[in-house]
N, C-alpha and C positions, 0 to 999 in steps of 0.2 A: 574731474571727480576727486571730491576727499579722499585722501589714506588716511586709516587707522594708524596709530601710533606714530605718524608721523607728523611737528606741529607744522600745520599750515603757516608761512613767513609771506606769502604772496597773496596777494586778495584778488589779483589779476585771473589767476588758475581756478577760482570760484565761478560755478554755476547759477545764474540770477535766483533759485530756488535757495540754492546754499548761502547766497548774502540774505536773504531774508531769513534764514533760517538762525543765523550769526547775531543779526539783531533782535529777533525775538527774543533766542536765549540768552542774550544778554539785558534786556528788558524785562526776563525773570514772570514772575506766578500775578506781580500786581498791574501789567498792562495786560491781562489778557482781553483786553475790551478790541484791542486791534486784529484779535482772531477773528471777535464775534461778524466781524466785517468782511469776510474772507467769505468764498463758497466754497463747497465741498469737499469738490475736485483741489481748489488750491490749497484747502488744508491740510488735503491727504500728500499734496506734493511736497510743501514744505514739510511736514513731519516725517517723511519719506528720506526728505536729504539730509534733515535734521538727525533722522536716527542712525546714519550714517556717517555724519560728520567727522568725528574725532576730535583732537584736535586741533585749537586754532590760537595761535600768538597775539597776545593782548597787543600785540603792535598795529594785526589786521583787522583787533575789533575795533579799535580808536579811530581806525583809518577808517571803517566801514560807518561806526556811529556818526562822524563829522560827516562822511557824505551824504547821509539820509536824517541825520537830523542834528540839528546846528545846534551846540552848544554842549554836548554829550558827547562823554568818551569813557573808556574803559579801564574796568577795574581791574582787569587782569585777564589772564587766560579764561578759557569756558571749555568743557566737554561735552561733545552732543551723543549722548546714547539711546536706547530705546528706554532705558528706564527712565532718563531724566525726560524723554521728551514724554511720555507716557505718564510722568506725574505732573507736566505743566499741561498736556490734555486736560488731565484728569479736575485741572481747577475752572475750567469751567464749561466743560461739556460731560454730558450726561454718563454713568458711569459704561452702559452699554454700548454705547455711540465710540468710546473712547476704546476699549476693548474688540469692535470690529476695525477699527483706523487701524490700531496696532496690529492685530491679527493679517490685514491688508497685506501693511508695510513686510512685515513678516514674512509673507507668501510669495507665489511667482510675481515676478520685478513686469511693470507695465502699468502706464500712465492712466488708463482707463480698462473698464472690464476686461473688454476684447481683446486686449494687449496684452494682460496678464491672460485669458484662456489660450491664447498664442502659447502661452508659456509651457503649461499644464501638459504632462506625457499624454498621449492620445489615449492609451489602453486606462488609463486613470479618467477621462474624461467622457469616454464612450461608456466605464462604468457606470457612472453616473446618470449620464445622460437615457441610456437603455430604457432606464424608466421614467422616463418625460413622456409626452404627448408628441407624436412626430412633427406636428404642426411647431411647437417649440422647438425642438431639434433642430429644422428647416430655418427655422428665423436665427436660431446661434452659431450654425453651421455657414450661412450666408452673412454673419458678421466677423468670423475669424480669415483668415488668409485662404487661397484657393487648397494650399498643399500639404496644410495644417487640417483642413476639414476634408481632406481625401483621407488623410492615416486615420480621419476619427472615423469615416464613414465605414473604411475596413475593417475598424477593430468592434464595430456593431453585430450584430444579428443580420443577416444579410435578409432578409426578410423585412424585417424592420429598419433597415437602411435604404430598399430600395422605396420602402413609405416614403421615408423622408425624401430621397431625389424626387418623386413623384411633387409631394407638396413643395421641393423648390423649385420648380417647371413653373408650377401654377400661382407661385405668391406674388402679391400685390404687393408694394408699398406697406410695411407696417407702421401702423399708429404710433404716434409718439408717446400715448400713457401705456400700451403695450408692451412696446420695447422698454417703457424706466419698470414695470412689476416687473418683464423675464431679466431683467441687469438687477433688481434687486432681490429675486428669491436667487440667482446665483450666490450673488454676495454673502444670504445668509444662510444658506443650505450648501453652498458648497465651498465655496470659498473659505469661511470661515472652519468649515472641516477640516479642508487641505491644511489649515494651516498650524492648528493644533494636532495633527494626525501627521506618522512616519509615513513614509512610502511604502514601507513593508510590513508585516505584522510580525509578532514575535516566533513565527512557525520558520517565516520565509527567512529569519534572521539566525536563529538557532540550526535551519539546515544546512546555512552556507559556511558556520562554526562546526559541525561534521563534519560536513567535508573537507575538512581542512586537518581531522584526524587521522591517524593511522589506523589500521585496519580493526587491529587490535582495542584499541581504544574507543574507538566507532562501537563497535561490536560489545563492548563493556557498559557505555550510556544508555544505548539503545536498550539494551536489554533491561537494565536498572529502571530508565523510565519505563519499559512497559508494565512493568511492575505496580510504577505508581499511577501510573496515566497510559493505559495503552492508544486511545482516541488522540493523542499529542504525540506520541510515539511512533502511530502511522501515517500522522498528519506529515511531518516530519521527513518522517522515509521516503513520502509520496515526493517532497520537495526537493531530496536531494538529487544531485546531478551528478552521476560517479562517470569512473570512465568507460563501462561497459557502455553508459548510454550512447557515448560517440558512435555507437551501432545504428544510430537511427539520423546522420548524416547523408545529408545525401552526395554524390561523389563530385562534384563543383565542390561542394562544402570539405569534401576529404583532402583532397586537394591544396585548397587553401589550408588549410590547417597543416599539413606534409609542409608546404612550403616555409612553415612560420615557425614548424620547430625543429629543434637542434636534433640531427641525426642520432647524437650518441644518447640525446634523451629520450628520440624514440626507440630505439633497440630497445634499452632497459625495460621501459613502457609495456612494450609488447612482448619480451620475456612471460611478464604476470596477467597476459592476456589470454583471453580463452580462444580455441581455436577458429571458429566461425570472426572476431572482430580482429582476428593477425592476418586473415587471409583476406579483411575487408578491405585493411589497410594496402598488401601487397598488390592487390587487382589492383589498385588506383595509382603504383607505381609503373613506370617502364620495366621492363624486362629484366634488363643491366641493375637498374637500381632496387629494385626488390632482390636479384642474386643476393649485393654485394650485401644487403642489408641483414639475408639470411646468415650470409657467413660471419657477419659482423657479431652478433646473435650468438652463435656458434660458439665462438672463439671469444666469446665474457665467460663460457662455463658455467659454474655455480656464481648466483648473484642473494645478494642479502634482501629476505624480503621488504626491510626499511624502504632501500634504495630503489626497489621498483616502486611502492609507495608513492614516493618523492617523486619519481619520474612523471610517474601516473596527473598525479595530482597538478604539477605544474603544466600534463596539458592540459587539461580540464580548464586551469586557467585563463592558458591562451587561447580556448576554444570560447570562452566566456567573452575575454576580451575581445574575440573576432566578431562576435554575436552582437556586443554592445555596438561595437564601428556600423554594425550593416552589413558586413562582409560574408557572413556566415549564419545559418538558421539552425539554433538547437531546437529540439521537441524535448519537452520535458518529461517526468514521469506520471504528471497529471491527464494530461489530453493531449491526441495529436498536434492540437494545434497552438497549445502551450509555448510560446518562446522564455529563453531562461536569456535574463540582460546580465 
């Protein structure tokens, strides 16, 4: 595969989609007659490796011209970006058609539909999916990977998951003009969303930038936004993940997380903790190691409320990082059954 910013010298290290892609754009806006001859799938591939490209040393387009077409060599280097390929689309496919290509290439990486829904977080896919026909559900779920369509079935309506296992007991064979409408209302209902759309919303974005304040300061926003926006304010607060929430670990989970942080960062930590989540902590220690911890404790004395802060804050971190591996289950402060990644 191409690197950016580094020029390709080798044409050997090129992926048969990236030499076609090499000669296109070096063939420019007035051969586009040799797209018109391409189907779909291969357009989407070469513009795929095309928008990726970078560049490439007019040494490897001369060398690439002369192999695929006699007599032809290059004028120089070439750059393959989404814009330049996205304005050689744009000369002779329709302006919509050109606009979901790009949106495609854009999106989760995968040669065909079902590759890219491979791609797609399950909790983003079961969103979506929720409000489909189970019948539809059952035919997408039976074309993504076995283990890939277990996360999506979990993160369903269990109600309405077990519809769908039901209709994938009993499905037939689907028809092939079936199967190309549910591949294309994907593509223009969802896919195309995904890929104009962040992962997160500006709620889930500005809670994780709280949290990341001191206490003081937290306490200073908050308050000012409720002012202007109380509705965004609690939206907000519902989102964030502080460190009291580590109250709602369960003790596998405490555990792991004792294990992953620095003892003198936990002291500090639990200095600024309330009494009910210091003692949640110690249960989940040994005997010996809860003592030494208390004495540890002890013997900081008075500590600056900055530094518990800091403490606090960087386990929250690590507890976030544990959550994103798999390791560890947060509940948020939306729903129980909330996970914060």
């Amino acid at each position: 595969m191409a690197v950016k910013g580094k020029a390709i010298t080798d044409p050997s290290r090129l992926t048969g989609p990236e030499k076609a892609a090499v000669i296109l754009l070096s063939l420019g806006e007035e051969h586009t007659v040799i797209w018109q001859q391409l189907d779909e799938e291969e357009i989407k591939e070469i513009s795929q490796a095309m928008a990726g490209l970078g560049n490439v040393s007019s040494s490897v387009v001369e060398q690439l011209l002369v192999d695929f077409i006699s007599g032809m060599s290059g004028a120089g280097s070439i750059m393959g970006s989404f814009e330049q390929t996205q304005r050689l689309l744009a000369s002779f496919l329709p302006a919509d058609k050109v606009d979901n290509l790009m949106e495609e290439i854009r999106g989760p990486a995968g040669r065909t539909m079902w590759d890219k829904l491979g791609n797609v977080n399950e909790a983003v896919l079961a969103n979506y999916l929720k409000n489909e026909y189970p019948q539809t559900v059952a035919v997408v779920l039976s074309k993504v990977k076995s283990d890939h369509a277990a996360r999506v079935l979990s993160a369903l309506p269990e109600d309405f998951a077990l519809e769908c296992v039901t209709r994938m007991l009993r499905m037939e064979p689907v028809q092939r003009e079936i199967l190309d409408k549910i591949e294309q209302t994907l593509r223009t209902e969802f896919m195309s969303n995904l890929a104009r759309t962040s992962k997160r919303d500006s709620h889930e974005m500005m809670a994780d930038i709280f949290n990341a304040f001191d206490r003081q300061t937290e306490a200073r926003f908050i308050a000012a936004l409720e002012e202007r926006n109380r509705e965004s304010a609690e939206r907000i607060r519902a989102l964030m993940f502080v460190f009291e929430d580590l109250s709602k670990l369960d003790p596998g989970g405490v555990q792991t997380l004792l294990r992953a942080v620095e003892k003198t960062q936990l002291g500090l930590a639990l200095k600024g903790a309330s009494d009910s989540l210091r003692e949640m902590f110690f249960s989940n220690m040994s005997e010996r190691a809860s003592k030494i911890m208390r004495e540890d404790m002890e013997n900081m004395g008075p500590v600056r409320l900055r530094d518990v802060d800091q403490a606090q804050m960087a386990m929250v971190q690590v507890a976030k990082d544990l959550a994103a591996k798999g390791e560890i289950m947060l509940a948020g402060n939306g729903t129980e059954d909330e996970l914060i990644y």
